[in-house]
N, C-alpha and C positions, 0 to 999 in steps of 0.2 A: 526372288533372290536378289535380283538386281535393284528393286526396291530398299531391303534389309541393308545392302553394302553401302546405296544412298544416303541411307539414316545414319548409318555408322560414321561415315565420312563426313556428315555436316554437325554428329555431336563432335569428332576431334577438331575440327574450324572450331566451331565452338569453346572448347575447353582450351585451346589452344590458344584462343584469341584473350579470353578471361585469365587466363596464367600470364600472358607477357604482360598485361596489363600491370598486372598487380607487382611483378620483376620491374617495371617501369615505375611506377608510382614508391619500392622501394629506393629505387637508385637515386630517383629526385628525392630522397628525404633528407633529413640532417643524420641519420644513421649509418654507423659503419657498415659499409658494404661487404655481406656474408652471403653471397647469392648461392654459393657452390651446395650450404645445407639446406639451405630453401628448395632448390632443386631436387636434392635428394628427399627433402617431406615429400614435395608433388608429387614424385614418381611413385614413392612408398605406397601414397594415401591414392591416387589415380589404381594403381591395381589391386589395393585393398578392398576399394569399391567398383570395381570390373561389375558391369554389367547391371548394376542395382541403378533405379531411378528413383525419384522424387516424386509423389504424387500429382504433380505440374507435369511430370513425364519426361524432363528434363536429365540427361546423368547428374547422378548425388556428386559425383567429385565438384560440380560446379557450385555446391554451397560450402563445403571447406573453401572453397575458393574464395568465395564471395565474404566471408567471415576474414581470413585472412584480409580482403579489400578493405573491409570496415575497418578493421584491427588499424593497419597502418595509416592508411589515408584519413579516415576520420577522428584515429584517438591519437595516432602518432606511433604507434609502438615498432618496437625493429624486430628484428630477425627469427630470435628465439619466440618470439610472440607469434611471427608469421608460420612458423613452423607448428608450433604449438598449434593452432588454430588450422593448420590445412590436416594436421591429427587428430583433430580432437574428438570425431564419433569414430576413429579406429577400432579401439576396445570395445569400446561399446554395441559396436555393430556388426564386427569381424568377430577370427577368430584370434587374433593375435591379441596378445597380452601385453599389460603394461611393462612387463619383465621387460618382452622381446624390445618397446621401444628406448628401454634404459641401453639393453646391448647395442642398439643402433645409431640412436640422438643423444646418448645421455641421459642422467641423472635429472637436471632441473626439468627441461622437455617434458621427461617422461614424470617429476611428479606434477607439473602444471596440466598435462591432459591428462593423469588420475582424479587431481583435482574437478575437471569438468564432464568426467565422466559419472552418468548416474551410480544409485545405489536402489536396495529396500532393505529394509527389515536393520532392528537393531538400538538405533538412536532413538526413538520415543515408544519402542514395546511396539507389543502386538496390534494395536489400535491405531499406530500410525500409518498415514499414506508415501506409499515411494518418492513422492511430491515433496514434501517437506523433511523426509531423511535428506533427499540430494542436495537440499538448498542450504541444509545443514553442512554437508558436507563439504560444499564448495565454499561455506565463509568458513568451516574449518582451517583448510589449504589457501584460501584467499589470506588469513590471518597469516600469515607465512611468503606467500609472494602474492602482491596489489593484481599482479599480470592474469592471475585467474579470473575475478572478477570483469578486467577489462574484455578480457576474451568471452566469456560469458554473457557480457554485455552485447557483443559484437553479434554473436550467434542468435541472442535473442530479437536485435535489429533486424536480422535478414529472414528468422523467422515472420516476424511482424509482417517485412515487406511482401513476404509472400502467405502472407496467409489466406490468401481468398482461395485457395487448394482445399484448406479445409474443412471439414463437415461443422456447422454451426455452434453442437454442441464443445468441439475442442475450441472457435472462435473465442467462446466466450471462456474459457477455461484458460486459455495462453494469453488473450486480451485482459481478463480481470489477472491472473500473476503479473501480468507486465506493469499494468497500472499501480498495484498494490506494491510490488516491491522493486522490481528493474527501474521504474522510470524515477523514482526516489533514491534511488543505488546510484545511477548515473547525477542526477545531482548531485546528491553528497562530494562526489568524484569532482564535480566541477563540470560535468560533460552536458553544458547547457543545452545547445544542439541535438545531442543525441535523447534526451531527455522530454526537450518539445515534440522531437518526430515519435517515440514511443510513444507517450500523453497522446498523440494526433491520433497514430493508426487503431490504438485503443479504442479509444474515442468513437472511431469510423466503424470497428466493428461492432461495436458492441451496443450502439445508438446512429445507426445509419442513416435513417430519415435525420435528425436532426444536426447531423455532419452537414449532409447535404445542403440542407438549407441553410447553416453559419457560411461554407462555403457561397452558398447564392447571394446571399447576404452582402459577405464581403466583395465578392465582385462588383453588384451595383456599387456599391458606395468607392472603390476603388480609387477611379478617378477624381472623387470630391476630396480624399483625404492625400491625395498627391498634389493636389492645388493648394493645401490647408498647408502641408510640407511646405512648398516650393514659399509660399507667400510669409512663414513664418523664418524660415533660415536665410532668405534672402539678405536681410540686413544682417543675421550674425556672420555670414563668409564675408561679406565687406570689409567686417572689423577684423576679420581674421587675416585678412589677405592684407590687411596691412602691417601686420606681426611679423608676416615671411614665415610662419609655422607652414610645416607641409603637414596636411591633415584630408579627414574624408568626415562627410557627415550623411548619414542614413537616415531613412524612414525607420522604422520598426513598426511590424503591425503584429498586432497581437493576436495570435496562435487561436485555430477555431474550437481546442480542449478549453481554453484558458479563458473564452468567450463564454462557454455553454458554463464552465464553474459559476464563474460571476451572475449568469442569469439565474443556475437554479441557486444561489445563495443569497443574493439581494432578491428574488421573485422580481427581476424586470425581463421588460422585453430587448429584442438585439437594438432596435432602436435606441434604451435607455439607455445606451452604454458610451460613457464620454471619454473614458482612455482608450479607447483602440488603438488612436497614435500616438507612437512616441518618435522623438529625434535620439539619436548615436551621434554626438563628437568623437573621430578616433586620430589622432595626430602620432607622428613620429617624432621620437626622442631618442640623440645617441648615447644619455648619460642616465640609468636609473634613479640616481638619485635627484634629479629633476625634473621626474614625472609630476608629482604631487604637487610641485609650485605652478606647473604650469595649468596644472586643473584647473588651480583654485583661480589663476589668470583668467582664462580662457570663460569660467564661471563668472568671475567680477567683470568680463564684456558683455556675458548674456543677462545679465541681471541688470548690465544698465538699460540695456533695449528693453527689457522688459522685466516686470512686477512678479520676483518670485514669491511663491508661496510660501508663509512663515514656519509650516507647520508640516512640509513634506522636502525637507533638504536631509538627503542620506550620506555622512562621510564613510565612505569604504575604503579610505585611502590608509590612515592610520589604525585601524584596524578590520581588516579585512575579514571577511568572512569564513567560517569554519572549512567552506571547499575553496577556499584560497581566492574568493573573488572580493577583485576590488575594483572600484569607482565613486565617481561623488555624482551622484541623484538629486537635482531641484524640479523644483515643476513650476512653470512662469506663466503667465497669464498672458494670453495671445490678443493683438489686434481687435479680433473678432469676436473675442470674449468666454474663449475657448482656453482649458487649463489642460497644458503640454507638459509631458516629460522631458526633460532632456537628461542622455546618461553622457560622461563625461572620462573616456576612461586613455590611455596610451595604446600604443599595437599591442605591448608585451602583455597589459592589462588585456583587453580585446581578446588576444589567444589565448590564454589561462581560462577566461569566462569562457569562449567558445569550446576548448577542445580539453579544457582540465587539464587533469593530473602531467598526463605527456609532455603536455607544453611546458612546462618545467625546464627540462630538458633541454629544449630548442634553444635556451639563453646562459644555457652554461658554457662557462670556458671551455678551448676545444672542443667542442662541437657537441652531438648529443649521443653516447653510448647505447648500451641495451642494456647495461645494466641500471636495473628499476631499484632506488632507494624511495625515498620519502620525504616529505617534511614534517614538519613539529606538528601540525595541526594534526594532520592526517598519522602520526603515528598515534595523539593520544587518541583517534577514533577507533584504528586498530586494536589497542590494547583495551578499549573498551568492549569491541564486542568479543576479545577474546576473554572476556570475563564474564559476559554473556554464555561464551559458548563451555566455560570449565565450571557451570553452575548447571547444568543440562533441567529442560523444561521441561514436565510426566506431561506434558500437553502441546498437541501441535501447536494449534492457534496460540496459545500461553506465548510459546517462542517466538513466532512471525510477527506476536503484537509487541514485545520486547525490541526485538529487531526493528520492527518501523519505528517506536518510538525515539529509536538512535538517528533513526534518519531525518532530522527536524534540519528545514529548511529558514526558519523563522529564529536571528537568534538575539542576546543582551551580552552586551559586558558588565561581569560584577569584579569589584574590586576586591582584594582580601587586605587587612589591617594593616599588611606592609607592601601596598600598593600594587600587589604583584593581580594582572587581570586575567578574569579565566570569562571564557565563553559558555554562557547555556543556552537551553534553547529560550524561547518566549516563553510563560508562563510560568515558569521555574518558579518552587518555593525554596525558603528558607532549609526547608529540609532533604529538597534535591539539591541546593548547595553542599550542604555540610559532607553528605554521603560521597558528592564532588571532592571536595578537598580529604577527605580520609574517610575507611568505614566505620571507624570507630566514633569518629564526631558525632555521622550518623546516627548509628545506633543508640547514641546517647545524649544527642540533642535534645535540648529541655528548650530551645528557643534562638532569639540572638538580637544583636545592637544594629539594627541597619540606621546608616548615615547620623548613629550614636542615639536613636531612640530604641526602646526595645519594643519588640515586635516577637508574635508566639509564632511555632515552625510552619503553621498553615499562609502564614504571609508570602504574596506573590512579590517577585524583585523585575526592577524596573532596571533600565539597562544604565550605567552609572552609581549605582547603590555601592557603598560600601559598605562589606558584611562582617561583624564581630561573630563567630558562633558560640554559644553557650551550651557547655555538656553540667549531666548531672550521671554520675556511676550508678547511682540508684534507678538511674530510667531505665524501662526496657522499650522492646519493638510489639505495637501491637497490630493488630489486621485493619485495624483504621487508616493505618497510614497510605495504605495503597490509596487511598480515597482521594489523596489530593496533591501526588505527587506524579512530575515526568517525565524525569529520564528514567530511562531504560536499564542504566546503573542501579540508583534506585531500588526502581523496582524489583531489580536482579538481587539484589542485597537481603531488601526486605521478606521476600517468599522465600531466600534459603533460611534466613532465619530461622523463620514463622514454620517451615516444612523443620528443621532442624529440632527445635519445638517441640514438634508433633511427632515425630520419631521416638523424642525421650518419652515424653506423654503415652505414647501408646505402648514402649517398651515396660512402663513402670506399671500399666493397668495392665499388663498383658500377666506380669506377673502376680499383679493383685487378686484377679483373677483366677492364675489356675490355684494360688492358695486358696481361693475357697472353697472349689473344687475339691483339694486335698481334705479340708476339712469337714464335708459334708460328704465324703467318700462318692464321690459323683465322676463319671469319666468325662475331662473335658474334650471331648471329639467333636468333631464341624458341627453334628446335629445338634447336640446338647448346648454350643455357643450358639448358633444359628436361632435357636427356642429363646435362647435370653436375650439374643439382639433383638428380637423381633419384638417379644414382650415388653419391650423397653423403648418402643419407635424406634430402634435405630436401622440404618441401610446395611452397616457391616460389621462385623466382627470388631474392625478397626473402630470405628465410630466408637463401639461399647467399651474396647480398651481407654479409649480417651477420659470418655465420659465416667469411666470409674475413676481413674489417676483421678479427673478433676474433682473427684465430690459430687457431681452431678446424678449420679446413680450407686444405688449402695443396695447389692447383693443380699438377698437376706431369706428367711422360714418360706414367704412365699414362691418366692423362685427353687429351693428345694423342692417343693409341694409340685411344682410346674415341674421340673424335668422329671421327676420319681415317678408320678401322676402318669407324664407322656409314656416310659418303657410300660407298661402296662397295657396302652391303650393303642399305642403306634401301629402293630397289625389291625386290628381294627381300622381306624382311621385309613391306613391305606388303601385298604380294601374297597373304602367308601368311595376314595379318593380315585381311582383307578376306575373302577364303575361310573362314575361320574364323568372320568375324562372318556372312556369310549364313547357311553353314552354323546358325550358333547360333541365329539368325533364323527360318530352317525351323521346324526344332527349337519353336521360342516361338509358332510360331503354327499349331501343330497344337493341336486342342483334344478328340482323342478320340485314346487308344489303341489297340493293334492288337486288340482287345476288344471297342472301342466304347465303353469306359469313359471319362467325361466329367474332363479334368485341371481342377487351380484356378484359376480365372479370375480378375481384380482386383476388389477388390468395389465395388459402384457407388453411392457416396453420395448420399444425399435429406441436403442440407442441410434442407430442415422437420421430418424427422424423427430422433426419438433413434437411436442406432446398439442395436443388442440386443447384450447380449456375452453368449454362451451355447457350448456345447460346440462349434457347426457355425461360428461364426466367428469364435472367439476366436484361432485360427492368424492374422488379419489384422490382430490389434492388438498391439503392444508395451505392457507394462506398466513403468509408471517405476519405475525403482529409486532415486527419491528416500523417495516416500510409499506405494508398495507396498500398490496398494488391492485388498481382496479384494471377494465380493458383499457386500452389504448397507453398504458405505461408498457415500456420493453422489459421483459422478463424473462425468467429463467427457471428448471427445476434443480431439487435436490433431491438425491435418493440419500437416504440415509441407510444405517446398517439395519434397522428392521422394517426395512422395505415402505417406507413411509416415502412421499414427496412435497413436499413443501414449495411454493410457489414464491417466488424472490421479484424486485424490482432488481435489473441489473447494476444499478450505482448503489444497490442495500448494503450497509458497512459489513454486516454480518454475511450479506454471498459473497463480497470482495474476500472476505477471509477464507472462504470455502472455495474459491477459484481458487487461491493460492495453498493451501493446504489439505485438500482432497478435489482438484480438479475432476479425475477421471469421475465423480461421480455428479456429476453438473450436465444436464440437458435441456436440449434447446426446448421452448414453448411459446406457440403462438396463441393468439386471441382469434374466437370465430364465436363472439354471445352475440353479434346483431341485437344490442340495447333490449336483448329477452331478459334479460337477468338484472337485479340490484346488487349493489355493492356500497357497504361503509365509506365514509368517505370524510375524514375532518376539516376544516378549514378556522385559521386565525384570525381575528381582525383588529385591527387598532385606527383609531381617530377621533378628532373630539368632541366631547360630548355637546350635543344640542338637545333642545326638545323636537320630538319629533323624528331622532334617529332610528331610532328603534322600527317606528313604524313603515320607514323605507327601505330597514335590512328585509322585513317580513313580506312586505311588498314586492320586492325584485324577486324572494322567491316564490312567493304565490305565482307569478307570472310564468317562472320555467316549468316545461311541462315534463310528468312525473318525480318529481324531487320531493321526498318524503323527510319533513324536517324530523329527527329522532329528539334532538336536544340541540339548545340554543340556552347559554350562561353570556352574562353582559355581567361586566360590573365597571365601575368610574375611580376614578382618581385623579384630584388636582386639574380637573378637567378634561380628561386622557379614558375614553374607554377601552375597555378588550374585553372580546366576545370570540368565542370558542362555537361554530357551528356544525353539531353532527349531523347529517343530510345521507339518504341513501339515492344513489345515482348508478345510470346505466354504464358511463366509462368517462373515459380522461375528459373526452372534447365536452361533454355535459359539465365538470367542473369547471374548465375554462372558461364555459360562458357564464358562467354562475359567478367566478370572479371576475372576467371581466365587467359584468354588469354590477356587482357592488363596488370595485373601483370608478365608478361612475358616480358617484353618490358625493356630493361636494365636501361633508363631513369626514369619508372615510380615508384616511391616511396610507393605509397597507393592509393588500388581501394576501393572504399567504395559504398552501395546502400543508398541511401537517404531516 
């Protein structure tokens, strides 16, 4: 007992010490002080969850809490945020209703914790996961107030932070959503910070060994790139200290997610990597509109110390970035021969990139309210994916992949013929332009005049292009177009079309159809259509509607003959049919041969624990033929709906989408083949041609032992080979030495695994 009263009284220390905290941290903010409804959330939300813990063991009041902390301190948010957030798994987890907290907090409160409260069932049919209705639902009510999201954001931070509570299979299920869509969400936002630490903790779970090691990594070198610092900005604070500019200048080391991208995309080692450091100029300015000159000042001292690159100078000053970041980016050539970033930005720049959206705020007249407007950029992105969300997707992933495609971090300025400039992302064609400036250009784009040549819609635009678009009324939308467009708009355009389309089409054959029904006196009922889709190759009913509208199939004597034929014979036939399934049925539930020998049974899943893939059960998993994971790659399962499992690398683009839109059915899987087993295994290679290459590729693998070459293609060009090697190997570490050893090879330029 005396124990029990113990625990009790160090979880209210506890709680007690996390609550002032966070009453502190609002009071220091630039926010109207509202502390009396703050109070009243805590106490609401503190006995809402009486007695419930966190799987850490922890009382749950101390993550409203902790969410609440993020909310203010790290995004900047005030009052109604913090409230909001010490609410927000009320509903959800109680029994109190969103009514009750409209009677309590209010209208906006209570719909911003509706907004973050889950759902199921509804927005994508029967075949959607709760996962994906909720994420739905919250850029629903985000489109309406920005504060959902932020808050959202903040919840899934503290999730992240604490996720080592959880069982491996949800690690990788809340790590792959976070990655896929929160830590690109918090960009768009501007919330750089919070964005790198998602990316990180991602990262950490979901590729622990190789965290690990970027982290070991980074440490040794530590000290050698704070001497590289110290010895590179020495001369520029000289120049600056004689300005009288009050300013700071930073290291920047690059983020250990942001390391491991770059290794698996270039195929180098942490060795290869020559940006790790960059330098931050951040100076103080009391006049905005003086920012910009003094950059470019500040810029014209570092460039005389040193030789910028011609070909890596980024202005973000005049037009800023889509999450509202700006600065100007050169990269200068160091003493030692060494090529540095340097980023160049003001405080009020500095806070916008750091903390986003919020920081807006902080540099308004009279100080900074709670109430959350917007800017220009960020409304047209809202009204984008509210257009997104009033075109509804028959497919999860269809949605999420719409959805990320808005979140492009990578962008161009194009111009329109009266000068006025619009942002896309990188890659933009001509035809995610037009559907840009209106949908009807879109739809009837025949082409257009960039920087006054003409150019067809598949043309990519380059950042400074001036775009003419050219329509033609006689054009339509056809299914090609998806091929080579990407925005998100776009694409949203294009498939209602195209679905739009396919409604008439199948409305018109539907009725082609039962007229010949009527005329051949035939009933058209499931069975009777179901006999002529199938006669016909088709999968559905629908299909066959289509394909009649289009002239593709034409009804006729022999299909009378087939269904007329069928009423005659169908008891029959079923009779066969039913005897045959028992019979198969026997058969499937016998479980010992005339031997006694024991046949393969279905294998019986422990969701809490990893699946083993090893010689004795690797016959009950499918391996994807996307990302082709052999052992020692980190992976993962998927159960699908007819009980299949499938074997994923965890960075596989297609499990990233299945974390985020059916997590719950994502399990964890470890490797135990001890190099008993083969596995496919491709590799690329490019370098230039000699005589005698060839005989050195065959050579390094004769050498490794057991590596069975399946196929080897070489061809040349302009003195440029590439060679495509299929090799079967026992796991990861066998290919590594496989390429390490032909990147040894003086001729060979780049080994890469496919």
């Amino acid at each position: 007992m005396e124990e029990l009263r113990s625990r009790e009284q160090e979880d209210e220390r506890m709680v007690s010490e996390a609550y002032q905290h966070l009453v502190e941290t609002y009071l220091n903010s630039h926010h109207r002080k509202h502390v009396e409804i703050i109070d009243k959330a805590f106490n609401f939300a503190k006995q809402a969850h009486k007695g419930v813990r966190r799987l850490s063991g922890e009382p749950y009041i101390m993550h409203p809490i902790a969410v609440a902390q993020i909310a203010c301190e790290e995004i900047g948010l005030g009052s109604t945020s913090i409230c909001a957030a010490l609410l927000h798994d009320v509903v959800e987890d109680t029994d109190y209703t969103t009514e009750d907290i409209e009677n309590i907090f209010g209208a906006k409160i209570a719909q911003i914790v509706d907004g973050l409260t889950k759902i199921s069932g509804g927005i994508f049919g029967d075949k959607a996961s709760a996962q994906a209705e909720s994420f739905k639902k919250l850029l629903l009510t985000m489109s309406d107030d920005i504060r959902v999201i932020l808050i959202k954001i903040s919840d899934r931070m503290h999730n992240m932070r604490t996720l080592g509570s959880q069982l491996p299979n949800k690690q990788y299920k809340i790590a792959g959503e976070t990655l896929y869509i929160y830590a690109p969400l918090a960009n768009r936002l501007g919330l750089n910070k919070v964005k790198e630490e998602l990316e990180d903790l991602s990262f950490r779970y979901e590729h622990p060994e190789e965290y690990a090691q970027i982290k070991d990594d980074l440490a040794q070198v530590e000290s050698h790139l704070h001497e590289i610092f110290q010895q590179f900005t020495e001369p520029i604070r000289e120049q600056l200290n004689n300005t009288g500019l009050k300013y700071e200048i930073h290291e920047r080391i690059k983020r250990p997610y942001s390391i491991w991208c770059k290794m698996q995309n270039k195929h180098v080692t942490f060795n290869e990597i020559y940006d790790i450091l960059a330098v931050r100029v951040v100076f103080d300015m009391d006049h905005v509109e003086d920012e910009v000159a003094e950059c470019f000042h500040i810029y014209s001292i570092a460039s005389r110390i040193y030789k910028p690159h011609p070909e890596r100078f980024r202005d973000w000053l005049s037009h800023p970035k889509a999450n509202g970041y700006q600065a100007l980016h050169t990269t200068l050539m160091s003493k030692t021969g060494r090529w540095i970033e340097v980023q160049i930005r003001s405080r009020r720049m500095d806070d916008m990139a750091e903390h986003g959206f919020a920081a807006h705020w902080k540099y308004k007249d009279g100080g900074m309210s709670d109430e959350i407007g917007s800017e220009n950029e960020l409304d047209k992105w809202l009204h984008t994916i509210r257009e997104i969300l009033d075109d509804p997707q028959p497919d999860a992933i269809d949605f999420l992949d719409a959805i990320k495609l808005n979140l492009y971090a990578s962008e161009i300025f194009v111009v329109t013929p009266k000068g006025e400039f619009k942002t896309m992302p990188a890659g933009s064609t001509v035809l995610d332009f037009a559907f840009e400036v209106h949908t009807f250009m879109g739809t009837h784009c025949m082409g257009a005049k960039v920087n006054h040549k003409l150019v067809p819609i598949t043309y990519r635009l380059e950042s400074g292009d001036q775009v003419e678009i050219l329509t033609s009324k006689n054009l339509k939308v056809t299914k090609e177009w998806l091929d080579f467009i990407t925005t998100a708009k776009a694409r949203g355009k294009i498939q209602a079309i195209l679905r739009r389309e396919q409604r008439e089409k199948q409305k018109e054959g539907e009725e082609m159809v039962n007229d010949w029904f009527r005329n051949v006196d035939v009933s058209p009922d499931s069975t009777n259509l179901g006999k002529l889709a199938q006669s016909h190759g088709m999968a559905s009913t629908e299909e066959l509607y289509v394909a009649v509208a289009n002239g593709f199939v034409t009804l006729g004597k022999a299909d009378q003959t087939l269904l007329q034929e069928g009423d005659e014979t169908e008891k029959n036939t079923l009779g066969r049919y039913l005897t045959f399934l028992h019979l198969n049925r026997n058969r499937k539930s016998s479980t010992t041969d005339e031997h006694g020998g024991g046949k393969e049974q279905p294998m019986r899943i422990d969701r809490k624990k990893p699946l083993i893939l090893n010689e004795e059960t690797m016959s009950h998993f499918v391996i994807c033929d996307t990302c082709h994971p052999i052992p020692g790659d980190d992976v993962l399962g998927y159960l699908d709906d007819t009980k299949h499992i499938t074997i994923h690398k965890r960075q596989c683009p297609l499990a990233a989408k299945l974390k985020t839109s059916d997590g719950n059915h994502i399990l964890a899987a470890n490797w135990d083949t001890h190099k008993q087993m083969s596995f496919p295994a491709t590799i690329h290679m490019t370098g230039i041609d000699h005589v005698g290459v060839l005989y050195q590729i065959t050579d390094v693998l004769s050498k490794q032992m057991n590596v069975n070459i399946r196929r080897l293609t070489i061809e040349t060009n302009d003195g440029i080979f590439n060679a495509e090697l299929q090799l079967e190997v026992h796991d990861a570490e066998d290919l590594q030495d496989i390429c390490r050893d032909l990147k040894k090879i003086k001729e060979v330029d780049e080994v890469k695994r496919f």
